[in-house]
C-alpha positions as CSV (number, residue, x, y, z in Angstrom):
1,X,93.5,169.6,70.7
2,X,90.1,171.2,70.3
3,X,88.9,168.2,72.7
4,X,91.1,170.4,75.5
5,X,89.3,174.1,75.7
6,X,91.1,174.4,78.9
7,X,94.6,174.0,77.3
8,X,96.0,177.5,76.6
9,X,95.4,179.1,73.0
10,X,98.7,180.4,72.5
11,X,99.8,176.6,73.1
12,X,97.1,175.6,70.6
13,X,98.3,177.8,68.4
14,X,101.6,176.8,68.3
15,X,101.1,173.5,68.1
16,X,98.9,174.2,64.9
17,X,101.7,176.2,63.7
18,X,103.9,173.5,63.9
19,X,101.8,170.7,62.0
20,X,101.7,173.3,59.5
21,X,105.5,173.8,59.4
22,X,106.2,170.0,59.8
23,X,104.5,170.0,56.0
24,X,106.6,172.8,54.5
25,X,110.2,171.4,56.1
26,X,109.1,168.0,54.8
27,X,108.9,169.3,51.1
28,X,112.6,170.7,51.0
29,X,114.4,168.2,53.2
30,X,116.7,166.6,51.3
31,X,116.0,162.7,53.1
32,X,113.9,161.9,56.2
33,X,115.8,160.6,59.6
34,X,115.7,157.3,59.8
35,X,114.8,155.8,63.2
36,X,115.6,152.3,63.5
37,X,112.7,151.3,65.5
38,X,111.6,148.1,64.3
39,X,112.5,144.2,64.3
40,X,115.6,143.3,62.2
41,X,114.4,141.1,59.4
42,X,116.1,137.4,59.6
43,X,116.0,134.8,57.7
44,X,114.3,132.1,59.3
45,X,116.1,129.0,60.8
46,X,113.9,126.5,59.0
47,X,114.9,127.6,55.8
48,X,118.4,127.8,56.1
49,X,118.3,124.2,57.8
50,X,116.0,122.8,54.8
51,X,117.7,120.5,52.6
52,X,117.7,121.7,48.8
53,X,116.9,119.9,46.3
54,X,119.3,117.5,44.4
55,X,120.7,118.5,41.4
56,X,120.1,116.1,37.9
57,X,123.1,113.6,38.4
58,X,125.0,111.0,35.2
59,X,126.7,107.8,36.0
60,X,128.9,107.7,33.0
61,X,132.0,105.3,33.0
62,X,135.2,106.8,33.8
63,X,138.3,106.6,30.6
64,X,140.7,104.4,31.8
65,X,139.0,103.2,34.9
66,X,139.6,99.5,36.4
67,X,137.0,97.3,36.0
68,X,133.7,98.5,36.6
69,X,133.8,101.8,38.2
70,X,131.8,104.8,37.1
71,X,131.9,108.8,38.2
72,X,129.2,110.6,39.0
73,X,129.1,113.9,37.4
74,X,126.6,116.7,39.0
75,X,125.1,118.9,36.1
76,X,124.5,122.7,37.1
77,X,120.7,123.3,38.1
78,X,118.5,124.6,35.0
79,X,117.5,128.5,35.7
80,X,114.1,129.2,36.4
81,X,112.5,130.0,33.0
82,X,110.4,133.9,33.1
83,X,106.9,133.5,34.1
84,X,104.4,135.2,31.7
85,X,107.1,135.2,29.0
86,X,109.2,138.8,28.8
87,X,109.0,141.1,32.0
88,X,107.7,144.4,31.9
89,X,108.3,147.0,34.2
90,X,105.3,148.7,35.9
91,X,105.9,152.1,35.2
92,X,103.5,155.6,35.3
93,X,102.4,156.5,32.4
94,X,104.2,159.4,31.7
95,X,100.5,161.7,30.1
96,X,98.8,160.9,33.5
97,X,102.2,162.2,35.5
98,X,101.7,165.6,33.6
99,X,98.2,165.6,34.2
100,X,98.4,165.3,37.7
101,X,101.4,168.4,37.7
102,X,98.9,170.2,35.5
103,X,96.1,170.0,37.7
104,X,98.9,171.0,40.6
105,X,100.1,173.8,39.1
106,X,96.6,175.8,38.1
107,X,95.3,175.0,42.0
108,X,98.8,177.0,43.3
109,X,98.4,179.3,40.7
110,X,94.4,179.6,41.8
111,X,96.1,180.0,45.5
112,X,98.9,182.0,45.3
113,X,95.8,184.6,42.9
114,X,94.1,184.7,46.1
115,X,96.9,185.8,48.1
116,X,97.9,188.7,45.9
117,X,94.5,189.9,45.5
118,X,94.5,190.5,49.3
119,X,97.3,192.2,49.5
120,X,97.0,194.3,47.4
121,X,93.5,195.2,48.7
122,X,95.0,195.6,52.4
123,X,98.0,198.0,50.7
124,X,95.0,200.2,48.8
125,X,93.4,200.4,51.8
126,X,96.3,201.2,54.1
127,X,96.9,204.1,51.4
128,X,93.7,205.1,51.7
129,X,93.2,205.5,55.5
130,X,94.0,208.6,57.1
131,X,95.5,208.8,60.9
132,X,93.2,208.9,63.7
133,X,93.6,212.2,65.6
134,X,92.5,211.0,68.6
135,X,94.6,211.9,71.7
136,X,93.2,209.4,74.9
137,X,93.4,206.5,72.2
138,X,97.1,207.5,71.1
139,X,98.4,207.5,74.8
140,X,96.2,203.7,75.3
141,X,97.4,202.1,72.0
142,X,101.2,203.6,73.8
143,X,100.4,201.9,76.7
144,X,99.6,198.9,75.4
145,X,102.1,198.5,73.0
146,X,104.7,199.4,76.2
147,X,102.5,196.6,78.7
148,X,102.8,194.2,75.7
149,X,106.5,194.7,74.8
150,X,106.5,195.8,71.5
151,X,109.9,198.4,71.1
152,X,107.5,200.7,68.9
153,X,103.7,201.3,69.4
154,X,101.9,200.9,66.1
155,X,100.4,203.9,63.6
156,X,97.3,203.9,64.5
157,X,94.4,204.8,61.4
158,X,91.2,204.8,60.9
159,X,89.0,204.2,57.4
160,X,85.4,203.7,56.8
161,X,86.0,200.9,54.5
162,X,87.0,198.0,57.3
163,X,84.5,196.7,59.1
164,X,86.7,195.4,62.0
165,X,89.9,196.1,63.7
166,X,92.5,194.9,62.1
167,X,96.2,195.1,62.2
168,X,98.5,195.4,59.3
169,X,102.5,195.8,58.0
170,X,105.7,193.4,58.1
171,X,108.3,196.0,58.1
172,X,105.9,199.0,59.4
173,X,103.3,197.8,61.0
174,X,99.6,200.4,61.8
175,X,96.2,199.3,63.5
176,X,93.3,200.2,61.1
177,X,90.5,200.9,63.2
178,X,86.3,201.2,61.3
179,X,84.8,204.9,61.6
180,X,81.6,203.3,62.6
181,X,83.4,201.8,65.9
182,X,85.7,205.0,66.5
183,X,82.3,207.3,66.2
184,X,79.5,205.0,68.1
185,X,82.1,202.9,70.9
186,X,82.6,204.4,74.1
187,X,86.5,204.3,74.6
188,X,86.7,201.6,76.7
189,X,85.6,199.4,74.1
190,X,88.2,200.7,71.8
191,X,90.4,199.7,74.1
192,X,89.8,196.4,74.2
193,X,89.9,196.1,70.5
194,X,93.3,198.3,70.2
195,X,95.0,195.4,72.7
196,X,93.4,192.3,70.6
197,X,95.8,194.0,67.5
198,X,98.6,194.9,70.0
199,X,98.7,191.2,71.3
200,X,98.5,190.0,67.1
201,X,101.4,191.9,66.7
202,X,103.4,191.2,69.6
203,X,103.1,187.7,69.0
204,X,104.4,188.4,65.4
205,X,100.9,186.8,63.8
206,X,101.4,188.8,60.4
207,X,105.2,187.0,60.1
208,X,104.2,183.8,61.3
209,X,100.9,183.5,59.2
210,X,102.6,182.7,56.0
211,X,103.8,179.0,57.0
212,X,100.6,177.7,57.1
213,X,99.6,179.4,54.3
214,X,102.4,178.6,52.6
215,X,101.6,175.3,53.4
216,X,97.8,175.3,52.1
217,X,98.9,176.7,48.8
218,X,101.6,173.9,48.0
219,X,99.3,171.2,49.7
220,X,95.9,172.7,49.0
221,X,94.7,169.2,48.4
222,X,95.7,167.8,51.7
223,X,92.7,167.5,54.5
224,X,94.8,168.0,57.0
225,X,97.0,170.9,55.9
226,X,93.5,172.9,55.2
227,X,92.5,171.5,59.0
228,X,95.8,172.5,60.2
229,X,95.5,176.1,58.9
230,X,92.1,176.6,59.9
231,X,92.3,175.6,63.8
232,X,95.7,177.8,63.6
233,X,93.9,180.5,62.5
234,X,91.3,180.1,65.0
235,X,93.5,179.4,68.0
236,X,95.4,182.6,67.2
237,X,92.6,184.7,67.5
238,X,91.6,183.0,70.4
239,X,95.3,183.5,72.3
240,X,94.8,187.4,71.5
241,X,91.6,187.3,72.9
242,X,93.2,185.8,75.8
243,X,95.9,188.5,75.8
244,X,93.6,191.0,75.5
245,X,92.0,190.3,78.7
246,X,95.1,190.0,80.5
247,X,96.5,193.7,79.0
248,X,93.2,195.0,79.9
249,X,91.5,193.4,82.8
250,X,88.0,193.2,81.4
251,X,85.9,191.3,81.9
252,X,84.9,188.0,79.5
253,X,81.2,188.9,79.1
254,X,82.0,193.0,78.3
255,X,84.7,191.8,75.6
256,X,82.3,188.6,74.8
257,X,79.6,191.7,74.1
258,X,82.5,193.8,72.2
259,X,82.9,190.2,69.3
260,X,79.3,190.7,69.4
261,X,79.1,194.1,68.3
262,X,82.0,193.4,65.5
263,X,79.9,190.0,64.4
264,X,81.3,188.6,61.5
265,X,83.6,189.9,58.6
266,X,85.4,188.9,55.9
267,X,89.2,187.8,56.5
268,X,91.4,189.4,54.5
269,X,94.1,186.3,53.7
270,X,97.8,186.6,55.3
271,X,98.2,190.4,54.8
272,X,96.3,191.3,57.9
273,X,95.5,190.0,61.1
274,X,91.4,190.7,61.7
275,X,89.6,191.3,65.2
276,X,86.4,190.1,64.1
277,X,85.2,186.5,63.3
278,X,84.9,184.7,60.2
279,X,82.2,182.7,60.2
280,X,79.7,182.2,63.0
281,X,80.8,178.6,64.2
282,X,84.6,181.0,64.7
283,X,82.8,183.7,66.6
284,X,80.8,180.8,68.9
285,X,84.0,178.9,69.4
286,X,85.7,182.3,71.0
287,X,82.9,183.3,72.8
288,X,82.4,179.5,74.5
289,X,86.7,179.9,75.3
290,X,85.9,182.9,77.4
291,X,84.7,180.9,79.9
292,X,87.6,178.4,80.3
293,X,89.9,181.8,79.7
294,X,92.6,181.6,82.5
295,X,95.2,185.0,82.4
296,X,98.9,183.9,83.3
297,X,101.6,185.9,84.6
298,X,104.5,186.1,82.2
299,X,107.2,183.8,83.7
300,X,104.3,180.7,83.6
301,X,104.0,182.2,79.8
302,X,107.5,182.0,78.8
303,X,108.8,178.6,80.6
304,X,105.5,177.0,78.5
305,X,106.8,178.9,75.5
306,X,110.3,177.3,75.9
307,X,108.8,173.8,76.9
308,X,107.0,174.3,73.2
309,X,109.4,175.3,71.3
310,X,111.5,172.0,72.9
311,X,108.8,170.3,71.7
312,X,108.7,171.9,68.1
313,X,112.0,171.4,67.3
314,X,112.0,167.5,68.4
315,X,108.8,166.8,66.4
316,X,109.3,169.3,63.0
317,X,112.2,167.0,62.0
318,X,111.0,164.9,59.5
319,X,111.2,161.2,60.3
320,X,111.2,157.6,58.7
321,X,110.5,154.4,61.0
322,X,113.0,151.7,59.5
323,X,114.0,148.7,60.2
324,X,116.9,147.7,62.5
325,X,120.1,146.6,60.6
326,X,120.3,142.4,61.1
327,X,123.2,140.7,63.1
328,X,126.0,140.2,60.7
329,X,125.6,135.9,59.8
330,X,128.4,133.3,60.5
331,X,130.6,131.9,58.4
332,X,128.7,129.1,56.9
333,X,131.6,126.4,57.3
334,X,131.8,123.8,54.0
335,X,131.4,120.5,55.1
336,X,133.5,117.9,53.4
337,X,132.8,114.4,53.4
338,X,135.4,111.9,52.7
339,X,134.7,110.0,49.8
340,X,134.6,106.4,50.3
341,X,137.4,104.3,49.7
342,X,136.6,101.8,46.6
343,X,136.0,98.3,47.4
344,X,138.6,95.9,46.9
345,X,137.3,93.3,43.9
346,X,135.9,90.3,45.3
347,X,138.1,87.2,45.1
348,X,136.2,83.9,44.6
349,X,137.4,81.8,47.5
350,X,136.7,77.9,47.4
351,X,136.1,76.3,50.4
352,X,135.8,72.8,51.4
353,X,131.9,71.4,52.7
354,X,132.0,71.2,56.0
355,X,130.9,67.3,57.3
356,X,127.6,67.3,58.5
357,X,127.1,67.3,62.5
358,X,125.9,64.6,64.3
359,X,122.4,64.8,64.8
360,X,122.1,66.4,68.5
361,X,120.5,64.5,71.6
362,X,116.9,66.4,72.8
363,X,117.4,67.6,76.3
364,X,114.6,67.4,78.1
365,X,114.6,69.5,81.6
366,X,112.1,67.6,84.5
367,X,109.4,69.9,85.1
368,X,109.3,71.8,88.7
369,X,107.1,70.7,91.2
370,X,104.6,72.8,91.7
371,X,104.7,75.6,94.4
372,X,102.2,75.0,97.4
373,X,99.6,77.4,97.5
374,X,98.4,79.7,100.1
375,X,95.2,79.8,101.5
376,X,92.8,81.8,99.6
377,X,91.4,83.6,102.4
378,X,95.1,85.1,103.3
379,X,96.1,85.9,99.7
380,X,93.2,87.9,98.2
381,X,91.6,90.2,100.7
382,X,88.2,92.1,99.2
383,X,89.1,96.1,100.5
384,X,85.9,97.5,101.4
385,X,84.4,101.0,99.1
386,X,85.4,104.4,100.2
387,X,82.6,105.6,102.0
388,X,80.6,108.5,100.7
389,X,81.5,112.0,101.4
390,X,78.1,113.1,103.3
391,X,75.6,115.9,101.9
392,X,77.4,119.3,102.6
393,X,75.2,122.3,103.4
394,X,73.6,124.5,100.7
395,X,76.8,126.6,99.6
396,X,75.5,128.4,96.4
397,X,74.0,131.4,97.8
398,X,71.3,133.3,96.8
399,X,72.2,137.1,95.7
400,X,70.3,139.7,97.4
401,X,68.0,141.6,94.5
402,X,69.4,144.7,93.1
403,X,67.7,147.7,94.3
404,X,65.6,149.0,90.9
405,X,67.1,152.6,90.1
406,X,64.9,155.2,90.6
407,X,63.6,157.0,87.4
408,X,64.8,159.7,86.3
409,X,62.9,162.7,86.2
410,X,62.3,164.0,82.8
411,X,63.4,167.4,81.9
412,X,61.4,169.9,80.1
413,X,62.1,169.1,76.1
414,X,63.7,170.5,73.4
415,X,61.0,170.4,70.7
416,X,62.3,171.7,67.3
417,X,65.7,173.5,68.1
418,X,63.6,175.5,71.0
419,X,66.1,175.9,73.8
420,X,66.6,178.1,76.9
421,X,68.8,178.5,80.3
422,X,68.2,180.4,83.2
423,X,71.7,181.5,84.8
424,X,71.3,183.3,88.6
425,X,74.4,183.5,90.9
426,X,73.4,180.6,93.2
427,X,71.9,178.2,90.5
428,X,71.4,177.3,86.3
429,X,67.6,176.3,85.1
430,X,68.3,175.2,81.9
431,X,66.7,172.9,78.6
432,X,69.4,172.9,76.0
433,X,72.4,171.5,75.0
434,X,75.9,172.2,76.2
435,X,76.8,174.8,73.9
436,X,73.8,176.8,75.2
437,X,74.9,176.9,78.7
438,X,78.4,177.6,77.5
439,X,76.8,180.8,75.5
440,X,74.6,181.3,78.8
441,X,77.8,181.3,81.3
442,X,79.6,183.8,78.9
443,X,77.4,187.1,78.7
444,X,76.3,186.2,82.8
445,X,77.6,189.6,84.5
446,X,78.4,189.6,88.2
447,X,75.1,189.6,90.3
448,X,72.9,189.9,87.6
449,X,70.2,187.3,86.3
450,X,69.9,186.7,82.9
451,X,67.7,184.2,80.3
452,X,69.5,182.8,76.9
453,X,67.0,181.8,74.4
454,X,67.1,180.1,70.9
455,X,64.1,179.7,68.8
456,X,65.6,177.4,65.9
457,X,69.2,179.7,64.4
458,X,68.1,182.5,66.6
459,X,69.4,183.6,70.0
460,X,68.4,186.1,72.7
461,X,69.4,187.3,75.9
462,X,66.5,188.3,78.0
463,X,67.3,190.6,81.6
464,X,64.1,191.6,82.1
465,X,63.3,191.0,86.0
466,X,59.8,190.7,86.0
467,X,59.8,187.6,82.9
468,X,62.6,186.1,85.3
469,X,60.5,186.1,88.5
470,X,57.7,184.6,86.8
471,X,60.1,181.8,85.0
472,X,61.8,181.1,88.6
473,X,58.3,180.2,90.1
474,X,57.2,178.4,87.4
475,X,60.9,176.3,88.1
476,X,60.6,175.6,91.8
477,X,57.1,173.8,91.8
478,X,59.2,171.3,89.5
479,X,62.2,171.3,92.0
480,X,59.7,170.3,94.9
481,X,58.3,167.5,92.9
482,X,61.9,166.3,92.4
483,X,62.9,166.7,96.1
484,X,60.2,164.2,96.6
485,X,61.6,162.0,94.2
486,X,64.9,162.3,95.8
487,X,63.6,161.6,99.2
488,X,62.6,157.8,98.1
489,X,65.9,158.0,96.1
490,X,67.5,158.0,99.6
491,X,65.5,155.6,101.0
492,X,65.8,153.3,98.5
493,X,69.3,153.9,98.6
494,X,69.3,153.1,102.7
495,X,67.3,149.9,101.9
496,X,69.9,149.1,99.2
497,X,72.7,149.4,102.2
498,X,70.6,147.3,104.5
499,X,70.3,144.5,101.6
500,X,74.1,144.5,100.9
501,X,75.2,144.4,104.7
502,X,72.6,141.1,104.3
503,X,74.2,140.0,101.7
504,X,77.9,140.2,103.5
505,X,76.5,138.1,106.6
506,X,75.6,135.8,104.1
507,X,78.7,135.3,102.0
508,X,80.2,134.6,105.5
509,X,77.7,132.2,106.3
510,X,78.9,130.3,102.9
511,X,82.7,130.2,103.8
512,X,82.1,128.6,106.9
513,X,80.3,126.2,105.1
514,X,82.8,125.8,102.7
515,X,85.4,124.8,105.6
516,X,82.9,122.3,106.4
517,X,82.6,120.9,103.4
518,X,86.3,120.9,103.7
519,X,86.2,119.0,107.4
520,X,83.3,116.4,105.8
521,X,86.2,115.5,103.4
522,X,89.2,115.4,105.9
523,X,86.5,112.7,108.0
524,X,86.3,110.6,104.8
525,X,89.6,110.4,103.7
526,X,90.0,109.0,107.8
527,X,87.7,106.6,107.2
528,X,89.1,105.4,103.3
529,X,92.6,104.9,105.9
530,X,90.6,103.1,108.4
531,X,89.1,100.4,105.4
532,X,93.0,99.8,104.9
533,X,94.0,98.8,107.9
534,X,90.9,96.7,108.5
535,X,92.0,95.0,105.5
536,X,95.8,94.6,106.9
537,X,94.3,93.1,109.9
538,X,92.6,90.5,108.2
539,X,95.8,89.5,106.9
540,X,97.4,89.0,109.7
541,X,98.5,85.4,110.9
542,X,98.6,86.1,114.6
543,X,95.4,86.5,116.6
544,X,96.9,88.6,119.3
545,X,97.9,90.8,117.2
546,X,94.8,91.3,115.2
547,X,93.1,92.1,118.6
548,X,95.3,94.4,119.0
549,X,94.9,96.1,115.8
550,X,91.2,95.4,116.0
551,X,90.8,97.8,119.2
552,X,92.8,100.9,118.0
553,X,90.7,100.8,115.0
554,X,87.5,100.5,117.3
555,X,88.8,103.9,119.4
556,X,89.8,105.1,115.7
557,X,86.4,104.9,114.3
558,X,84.7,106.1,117.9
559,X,86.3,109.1,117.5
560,X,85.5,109.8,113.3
561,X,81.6,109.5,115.0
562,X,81.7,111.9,117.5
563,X,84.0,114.6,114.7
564,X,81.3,113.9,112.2
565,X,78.4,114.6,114.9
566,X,79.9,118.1,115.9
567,X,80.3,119.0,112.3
568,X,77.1,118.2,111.3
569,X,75.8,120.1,114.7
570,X,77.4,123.2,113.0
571,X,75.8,122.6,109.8
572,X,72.9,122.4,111.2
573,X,73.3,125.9,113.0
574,X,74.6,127.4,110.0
575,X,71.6,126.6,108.0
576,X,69.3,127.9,110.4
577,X,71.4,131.4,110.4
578,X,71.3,131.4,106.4
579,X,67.7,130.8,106.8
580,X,66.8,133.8,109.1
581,X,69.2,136.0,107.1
582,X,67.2,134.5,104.0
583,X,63.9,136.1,105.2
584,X,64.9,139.5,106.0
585,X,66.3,139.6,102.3
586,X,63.2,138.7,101.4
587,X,61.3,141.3,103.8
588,X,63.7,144.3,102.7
589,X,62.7,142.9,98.9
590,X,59.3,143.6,99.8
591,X,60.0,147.0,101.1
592,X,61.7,147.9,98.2
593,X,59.2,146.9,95.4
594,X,56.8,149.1,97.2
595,X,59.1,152.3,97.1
596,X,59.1,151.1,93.8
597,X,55.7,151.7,92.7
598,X,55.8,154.8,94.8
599,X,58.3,156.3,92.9
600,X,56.7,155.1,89.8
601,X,53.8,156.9,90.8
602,X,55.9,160.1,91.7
603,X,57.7,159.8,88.3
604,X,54.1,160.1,86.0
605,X,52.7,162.9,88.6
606,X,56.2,164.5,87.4
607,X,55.8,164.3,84.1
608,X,52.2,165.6,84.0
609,X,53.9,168.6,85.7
610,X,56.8,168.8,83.4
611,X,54.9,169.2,80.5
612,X,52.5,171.8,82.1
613,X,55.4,173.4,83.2
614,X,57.0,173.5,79.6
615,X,53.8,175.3,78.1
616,X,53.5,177.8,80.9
617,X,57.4,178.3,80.5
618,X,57.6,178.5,76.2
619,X,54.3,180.7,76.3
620,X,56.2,183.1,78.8
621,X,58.9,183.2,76.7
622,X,57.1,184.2,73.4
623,X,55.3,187.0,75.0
624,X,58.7,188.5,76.3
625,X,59.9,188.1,72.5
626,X,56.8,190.0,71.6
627,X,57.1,192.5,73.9
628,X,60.4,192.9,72.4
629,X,62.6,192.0,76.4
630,X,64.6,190.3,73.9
631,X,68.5,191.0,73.3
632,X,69.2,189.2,69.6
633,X,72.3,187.9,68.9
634,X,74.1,187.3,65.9
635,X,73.2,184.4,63.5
């Protein structure tokens, strides 16, 4: 989520809210739902197929049997004996288990400190603050509170010992504003900061605070839970700031000056909701969102409230992925086999020797004459070899060289943290990092210039016009020398178009080669046909018709000549074509490795510039800083 800056914060913050609250309903519910999502477990076929092993069998002799039958009696399989003697049961020690709730106990204790001492120093100071007697801020916190929808508009107070705006009160709740801001802000300041508390409290901040905190006490050891209640926190501030703008129509960079002016106080726990930031990575984060800050009307705000709290309810359930319940088995059926009938004892039977047969006479079958043979000539007739395919044309062709990309032109450096970006209505000049330009886009006001600079952890906002005049000229003469550049970009890029429109022409060449190829083969399997029938012919006992035969194979192999001529004519051709196409590649190659060196050439002339440009541009900016041009901002 804080990959999406353009996602709304109130949807952040919600969603936060709900990780959070996921945790605390997980504690107390009483079993998880299961969700049968994966593969019923099944015993494999193989192993209900496999035959088991026989059990120990005895022959013993049967009491009473006839003669020599036995039984055979199965004995009942021996259990496994244990392995590694008596079992024991793997079981938590019962010390380290109260240990461990030990240890719990005095970290929610530690927590639960915490959130007593704050409230009870947000209820001393709500005691001690008097009410601010200040009429035009009475009737705006009104206002707001009416814009907002709040039923009551908020006490308002003021006491020197806040540093920040904050808002305060389940049942009754007042806006605590400093007496430094009330005495030294002009009132449309205040008014900002009166509808940053307004939008805490109409969004019930102070109520809904205590889940994830509730959450981090019980779970202070969780990663996530302390992640959870910090980007919550975060994104809620973020979402009134949001508010804020929408109640007020500011503008981002006068309220991005107003967190300025604040800068960064303490947060005083679940009791109160604070305006100000808590640490300066919090008051960077909100001042980078003012940028992607986009104000919706109300009905947009409440059909993506409902889609969210769809979503909430659907995903704060806690669930459990099981298994799916397995098919119910067959009936295993008992196969009987019938046993065997005995064998009826063997009677010794006594029969008479057979005479001995008369010795049998040797039949001797006369041998066949021999069948006459054929003439050689007409039974074994040598088929002549398949001819050769011949050569095909050059099909692997050679790919047009890759135009070289043209350098880049280097950018003036960022030596040790030193950063700075020029922001003007029509263009950015910048040498930073992201998060600089972000900082640079926020505080830009409508038609005004304006320089960010950080030396190392320090930042500055320069508007002086005469240090930006002199910063902008120093900036063109690089842009011209990177218009040049871009120039033989183009025509490199032209030449690149010229060399792949080649490169087409060429890869058409090849397919009509390739069907060549293909017609070369078509010819030769005519000719492999033709070697049959000359050998058919030759076995043929009637001359007439072998003349026959012999001229339509004539005519045949005429007209595989003249195919063969015609396509090697288009070879021919073709290879010429890919020839002429070949040395305008090679021409355009030519013309290309000399843009080459040209824009090498431009590339060093650059960066000799570049680096002149950065001392003339980091010695300008120092003597502003002296000079004391320099706006600081909080660090």
């Amino acid at each position: 989520m804080r990959a999406l800056p353009r996602l709304p914060a109130s949807v952040r913050a919600g969603l936060w809210w709900a990780v959070a609250l996921k945790f605390v309903l997980t504690l107390g519910w009483p079993r998880p739902l299961p969700l049968p999502l994966l593969a019923a477990r099944s015993e494999p076929a193989a192993l209900a197929q496999a035959p088991r092993s026989p059990s120990p069998s005895v022959a013993v002799h049967a009491a009473g049997s006839s003669g020599g039958e036995m039984e055979e009696v199965m004995s009942p399989p021996l259990a496994p004996a244990p392995v590694g003697g008596v079992a024991r049961e793997a079981a938590w020690p019962p010390l380290a288990g109260l240990v461990l709730f030990g240890v719990w106990a005095m970290g929610v204790a530690w927590q639960l400190r915490g959130h007593v001492r704050s409230w009870r120093q947000v209820r001393g100071m709500r005691e001690r603050a008097r009410p601010l007697q200040h009429p035009e801020l009475e009737e705006e916190l009104d206002f707001l509170s009416t814009e907002a929808g709040l039923r009551r508009p908020p006490r308002l107070l003021v006491s020197s010992e806040v540093a920040s705006p904050l808002a305060a009160g389940l049942l009754s709740p007042v806006v605590v504003l400093p007496a430094k801001a009330v005495s030294g802000l002009p009132v449309e300041a205040l008014r900002m900061a009166l509808a940053h508390e307004v939008a805490h409290l109409r969004r019930g901040d102070l109520w809904m605070g205590w889940a994830p905190a509730f959450a981090e006490t019980v779970l202070f050891f969780h990663p996530l839970v302390r992640q959870a209640a910090r980007e919550y926190a975060l994104a809620r501030e973020e979402a009134c700031d949001a508010e804020a703008l929408r109640l007020t129509g500011a503008e981002p960079a006068d309220y991005g000056e107003l967190l300025i002016t604040f800068g960064i106080a303490r947060a005083p726990g679940t009791a109160a909701a604070l305006g100000a930031s808590v640490h300066l990575h919090a008051l960077h984060r909100r001042l980078r969102m003012l940028e992607f800050v986009d104000v919706m009307s109300p009905r947009p705000r409440r059909l993506l409230t409902g889609a969210l709290c769809a979503l909430g309810v659907v995903a704060l359930v806690p669930f459990q992925v099981v298994a799916q319940e397995p098919p119910p088995a067959p009936p295993a059926k008992a196969a009987v086999t019938p046993a065997a009938p005995p064998a009826p004892p063997a009677k010794a039977a006594v029969t008479p020797a057979a005479p001995p047969a008369p010795p049998a006479k040797a039949a001797v079958a006369p041998a066949a004459p021999p069948a006459p043979s054929a003439p050689a000539a007409k039974r074994a007739v040598p088929v002549p070899p398949v001819p050769p395919v011949p050569p095909m044309g050059p099909l692997a062709l050679k790919a047009p060289p890759v135009p070289p990309v043209p350098p880049v032109p280097p950018m003036v450096g960022d030596d040790e943290g030193d950063s700075f970006v020029l922001v003007t209505d029509g263009s950015i000049m910048m040498s930073g990092t992201t998060g600089d330009l972000h900082l640079a886009r926020t505080f830009k006001q409508g038609g005004k210039d304006l320089l960010y600079v950080r030396r190392g952890e320090k930042a500055f906002i320069i508007r002086d016009t005469k240090t930006l005049q002199q910063l902008r000229a120093l900036m063109q003469g690089a842009q011209a020398e990177g218009s040049q550049q871009h120039e033989l970009g183009k025509k490199q890029g032209e030449l690149g178009r010229k060399q792949g429109e080649l490169g087409v022409k060429q890869g058409e060449l090849g397919m009509k080669q390739g069907q060549l190829g293909v017609k070369h083969a078509e010819v030769a399997q005519k000719r492999a046909a033709l070697a049959l029938e000359h050998s058919r012919r030759v076995s043929l006992q009637d001359e007439a018709e072998q003349e026959r035969l012999e001229a339509e194979l004539e005519k045949k192999e005429q007209q595989l000549e003249r195919e063969e001529e015609a396509i090697d004519q288009e070879q021919e051709a073709l290879s010429e074509q890919q020839e002429a196409l070949g040395r305008q590649q090679e021409a355009l190659g030519d013309e290309q490795e000399s843009l080459s060196r040209e824009q090498e050439k431009l590339a060093r002339q650059h960066e000799k510039q570049a680096r002149e440009v950065q001392t003339k541009v980091r010695t300008l900016i120092d003597e502003a800083l002296k000079q004391g041009l320099g706006e600081p901002l909080p660090s």
